[in-house]
N, C-alpha and C positions, 0 to 999 in steps of 0.2 A: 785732112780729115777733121782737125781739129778748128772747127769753122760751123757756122750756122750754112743751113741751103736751101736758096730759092726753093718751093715748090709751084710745080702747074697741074692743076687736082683735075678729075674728072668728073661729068657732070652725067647723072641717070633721068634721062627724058622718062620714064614712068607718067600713064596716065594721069594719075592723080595729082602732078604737079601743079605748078604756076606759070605762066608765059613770061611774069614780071616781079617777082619778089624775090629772089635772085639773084637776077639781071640787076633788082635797082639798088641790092647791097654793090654790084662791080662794077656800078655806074656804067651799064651799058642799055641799049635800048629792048623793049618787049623782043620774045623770040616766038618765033612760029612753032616752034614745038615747047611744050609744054616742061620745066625741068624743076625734077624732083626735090635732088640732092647733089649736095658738092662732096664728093669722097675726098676725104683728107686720110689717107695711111698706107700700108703695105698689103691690103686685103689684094691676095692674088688675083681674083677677078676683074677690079681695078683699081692696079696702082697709082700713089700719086708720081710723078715725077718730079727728077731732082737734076739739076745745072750742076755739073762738073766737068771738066777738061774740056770745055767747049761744046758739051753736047749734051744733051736728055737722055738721063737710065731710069727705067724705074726703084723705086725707091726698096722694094723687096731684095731685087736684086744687088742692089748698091750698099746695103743693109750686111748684107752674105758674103760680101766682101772682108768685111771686118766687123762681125756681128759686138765682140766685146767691147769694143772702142763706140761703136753707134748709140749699142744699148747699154753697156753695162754690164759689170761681171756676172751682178747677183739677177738683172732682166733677162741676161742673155740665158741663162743657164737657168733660171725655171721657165723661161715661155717657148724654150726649144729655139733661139736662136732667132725668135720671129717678133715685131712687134704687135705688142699682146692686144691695142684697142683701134677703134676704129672711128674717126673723128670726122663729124657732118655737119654740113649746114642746109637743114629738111625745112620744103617749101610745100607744104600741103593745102590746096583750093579746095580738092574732092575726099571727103572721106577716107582714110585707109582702112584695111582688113582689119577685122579684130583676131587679134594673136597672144601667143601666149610661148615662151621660150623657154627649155628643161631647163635643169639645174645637170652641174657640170656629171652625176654619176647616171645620168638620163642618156645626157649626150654621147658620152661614152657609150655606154649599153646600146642603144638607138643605132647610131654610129655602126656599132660592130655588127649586130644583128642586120640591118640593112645591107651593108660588104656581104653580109653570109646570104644572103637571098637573091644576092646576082643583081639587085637595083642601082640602077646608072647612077653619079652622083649628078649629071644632069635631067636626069628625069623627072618627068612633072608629079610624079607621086612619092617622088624623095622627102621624109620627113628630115633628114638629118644629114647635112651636106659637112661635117666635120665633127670632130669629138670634143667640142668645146662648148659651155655654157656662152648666155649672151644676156650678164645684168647690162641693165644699160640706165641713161639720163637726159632727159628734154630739158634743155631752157630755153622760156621763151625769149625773143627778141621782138615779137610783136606780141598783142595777143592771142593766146595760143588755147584751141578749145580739144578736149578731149576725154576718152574713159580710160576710167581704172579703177581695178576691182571691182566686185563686189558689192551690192550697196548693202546695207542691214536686211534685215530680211521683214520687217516691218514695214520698212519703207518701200522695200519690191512690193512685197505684195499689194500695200495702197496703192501704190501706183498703176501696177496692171488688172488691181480689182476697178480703178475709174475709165482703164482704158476698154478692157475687154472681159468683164465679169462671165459673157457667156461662154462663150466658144474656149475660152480660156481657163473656164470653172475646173475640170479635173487637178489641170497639172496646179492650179493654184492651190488644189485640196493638197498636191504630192509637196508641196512649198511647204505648208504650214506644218503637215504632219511628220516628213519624213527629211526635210529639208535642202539645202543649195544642193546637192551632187545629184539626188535626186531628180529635184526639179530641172536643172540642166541637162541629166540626159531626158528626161522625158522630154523638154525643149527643142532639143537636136532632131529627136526620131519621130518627130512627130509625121503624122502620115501627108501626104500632099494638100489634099481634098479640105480639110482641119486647120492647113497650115494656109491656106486661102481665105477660109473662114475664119481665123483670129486675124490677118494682116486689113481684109476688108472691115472690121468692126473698130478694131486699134485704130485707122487712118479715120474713117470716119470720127469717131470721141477727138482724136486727136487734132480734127480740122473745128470740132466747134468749141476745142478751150486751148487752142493754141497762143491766143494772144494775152492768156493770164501763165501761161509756164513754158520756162526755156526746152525745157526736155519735152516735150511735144511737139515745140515747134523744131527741134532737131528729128526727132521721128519720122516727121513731115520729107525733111530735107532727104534723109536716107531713104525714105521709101521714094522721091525721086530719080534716086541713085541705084538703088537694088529693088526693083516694085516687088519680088516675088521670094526675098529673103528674109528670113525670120528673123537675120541679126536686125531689123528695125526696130525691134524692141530694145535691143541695148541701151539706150537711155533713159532706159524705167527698169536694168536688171544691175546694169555698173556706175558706178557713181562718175558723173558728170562733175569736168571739172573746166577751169579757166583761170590760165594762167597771165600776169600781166607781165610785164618786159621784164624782165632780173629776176624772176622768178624761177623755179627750178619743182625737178619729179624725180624719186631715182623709180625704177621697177625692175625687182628682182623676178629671177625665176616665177615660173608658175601663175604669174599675176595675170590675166585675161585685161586687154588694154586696145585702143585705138586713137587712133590721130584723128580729128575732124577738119581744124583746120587752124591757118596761122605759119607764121617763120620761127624756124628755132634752129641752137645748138644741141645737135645728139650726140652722145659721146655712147661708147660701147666696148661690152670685148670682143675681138676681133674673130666673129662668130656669123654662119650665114645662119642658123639655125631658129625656124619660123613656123611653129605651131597653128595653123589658120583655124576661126570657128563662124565668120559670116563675114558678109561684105564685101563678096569677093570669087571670082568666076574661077577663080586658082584649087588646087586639091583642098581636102577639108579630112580626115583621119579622124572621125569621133572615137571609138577606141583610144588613140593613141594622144589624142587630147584629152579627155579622160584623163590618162594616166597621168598626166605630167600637171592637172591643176592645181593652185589650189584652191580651196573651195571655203575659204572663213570668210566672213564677213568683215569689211574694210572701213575704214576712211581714209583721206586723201589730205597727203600732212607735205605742205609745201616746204621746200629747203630754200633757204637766203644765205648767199655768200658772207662768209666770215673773215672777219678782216685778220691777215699774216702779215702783212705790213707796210709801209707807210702809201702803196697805191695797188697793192695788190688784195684781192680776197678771194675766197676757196667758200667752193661748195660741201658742204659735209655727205657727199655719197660714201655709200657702202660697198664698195668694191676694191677689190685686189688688182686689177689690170689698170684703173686710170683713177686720175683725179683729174678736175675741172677749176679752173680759177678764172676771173675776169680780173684786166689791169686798164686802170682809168690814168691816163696822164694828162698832162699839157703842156703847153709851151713854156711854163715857170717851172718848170718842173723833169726828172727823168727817172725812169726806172731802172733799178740796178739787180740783178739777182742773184740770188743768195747763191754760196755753191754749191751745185747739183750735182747728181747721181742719175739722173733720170732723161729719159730721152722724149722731147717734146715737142709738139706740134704747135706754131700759134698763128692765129687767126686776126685779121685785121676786120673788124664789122662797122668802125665806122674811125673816118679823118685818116688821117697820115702821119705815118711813123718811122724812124730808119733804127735799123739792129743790128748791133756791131760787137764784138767780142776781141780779146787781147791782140787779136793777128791784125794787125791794124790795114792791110788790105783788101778786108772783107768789110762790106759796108753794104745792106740787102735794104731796098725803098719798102715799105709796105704802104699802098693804098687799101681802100677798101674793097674786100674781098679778097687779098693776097694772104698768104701764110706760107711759113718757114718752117725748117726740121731743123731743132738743135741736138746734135749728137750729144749722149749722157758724156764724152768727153771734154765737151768746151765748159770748162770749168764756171765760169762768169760771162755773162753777156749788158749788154746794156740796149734800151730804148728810149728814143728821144723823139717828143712832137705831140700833137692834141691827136689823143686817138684811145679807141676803145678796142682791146684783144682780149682774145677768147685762149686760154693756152689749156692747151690738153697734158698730160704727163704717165708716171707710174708712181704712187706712193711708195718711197725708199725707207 
């Protein structure tokens, strides 16, 4: 046990993936189906797996075996025995939903009131597939374009008073006088008929000054994607952002967010729970989104790894389930790590690298796109070779 362990992750063909961005981190060719996300962890619905005694277990299980020794006295014993984040590498071409994720006494609540109503936890109108909050973290490794939050409210309303002055006049009166929560459920409930009538005037504004502003011409792109959903305003209601490769996002609870497009690192806690409000042919619960937003007005404060030391640097998120760091080596050079407590996933995104720890017959290759489980018990490990990892963890 006292050893790092191969993993082989699984992959989520989801529509809105990529055939090749993916593929071309694990140096293989385009796929016919479309692939989302690389699951890196112990997420019961898909585990990674883990190489022991000659065979593949999954890694939850393999985990439950000796949860202290995997994770950690002090991991084991607040995350119930489970590990607590959930570590991806998200290839988005098409748009994703815009969502919004509870805070952990939402979850809970949500969670328990849904058991009491008799709702499957696989049912398509399950707001709340376990009792745990989901802060989470994007970095990009290309660039990576998306929302979140909120934008000022000055600047909503300029924007959709050029897009759609008329049809859109009332709820713009409900913006300025009564403000975001307002305006958002009037947004949501708006009637059919109304909500044809602001998408037609929006698209139109928006196709004759597309080529002086980004967010119009994203407008554009969504209303390809969803012609008859109101979330194509989002880029005139949440701040548009773009991130460039080593860049970073955290998004807590409550934050109303989408992916547009681009490859990144997501890190997460180990949470299916997904709030929907457009974009997206899936349930949508305005009440229950409602309750869990929040509704101030934002900006969007990029995080850059901080260097711990001599080739390693850390992202400054704000979460109790994971931290993120990227380690740069090279051939003049290796990475040694410090003693941990913590039980971690790392990620190969680009070159080759081998990882090897005190047992001197463990010796794991990393190419690009592999990643290992080091148990919080391998005290010291070591990496040698020109290669760029992504390591996920739990701050101790």
């Amino acid at each position: 046990m006292n050893q790092p362990f191969k993993l082989k992750n699984p992959i989520q063909t989801y529509a809105w993936g990529s055939h090749s961005a993916i593929q071309q981190v694990m140096g293989i060719p385009p796929t016919t189906d479309p692939w989302a996300e690389l699951w890196m962890g112990a997420h019961p619905i898909a585990p990674s797996q883990v190489y022991t005694h000659n065979d593949w277990v999954s890694l939850d299980s393999f985990i439950r075996q000796s949860p202290e020794q995997m994770l950690g006295e002090k991991t084991a014993q607040k995350y119930q025995k489970t590990l607590p984040y959930l570590f991806k590498l998200l290839a988005a071409e098409k748009p994703l939903s815009i969502q919004a994720h509870p805070d952990r006494r939402q979850a809970e609540n949500g969670f328990d009131r849904e058991n009491r109503l008799g709702i499957k936890l696989d049912s398509p109108n399950r707001n709340y597939r376990d009792p745990r909050h989901k802060p989470e973290c994007i970095c990009a490794l290309t660039p990576f374009t998306g929302l979140k939050g909120f934008r000022k409210i000055d600047d909503m309303a300029s924007l959709l008073s050029a897009l759609c002055p008329e049809s859109l006049a009332d709820e713009l009166d409900i913006l300025r006088t009564k403000g975001l929560k307002f305006f958002f459920h009037s947004l949501m409930a708006i009637p059919i008929e109304k909500k044809k009538a602001v998408i037609r005037e929006t698209i139109k504004t928006a196709k004759e000054q597309a080529a002086a502003n980004p967010i119009f011409q994203w407008i554009l792109t969504l209303y390809l994607h969803y012609p008859e959903d109101i979330g194509i305003l989002s880029p005139a209601i949440l701040n548009l952002f773009r991130l460039a490769p080593g860049e970073a996002l955290f998004l807590p609870a409550g934050e109303l967010h989408a992916y547009l497009d681009g490859l990144g690192i997501e890190l997460m806690a180990n949470s299916d729970n997904v709030l929907r409000g457009g974009l997206t042919p899936k349930h949508i619960d305005v009440p229950e989104l409602m309750n869990i937003l929040n509704f101030n007005e934002s900006t969007v404060s990029i995080l850059y790894p901080e260097r711990i030391s001599d080739f390693e640097d850390r992202y400054p998120v704000l979460a109790e389930e994971f931290s993120l760091s990227v380690i740069n080596i090279t051939n003049a050079a290796f990475f040694s790590s410090s003693e941990h407590k913590s039980p971690e996933i790392v990620l190969c995104t680009q070159g080759k690298a081998d990882l090897s720890c005190d047992n001197p017959t463990v010796f794991i290759h990393l190419n690009a796109g592999d990643a290992a489980f080091i148990p919080a018990c391998v005290d010291r490990y070591k990496i040698i070779g020109d290669a760029r990892i992504y390591k996920a963890g739990v701050p101790v």
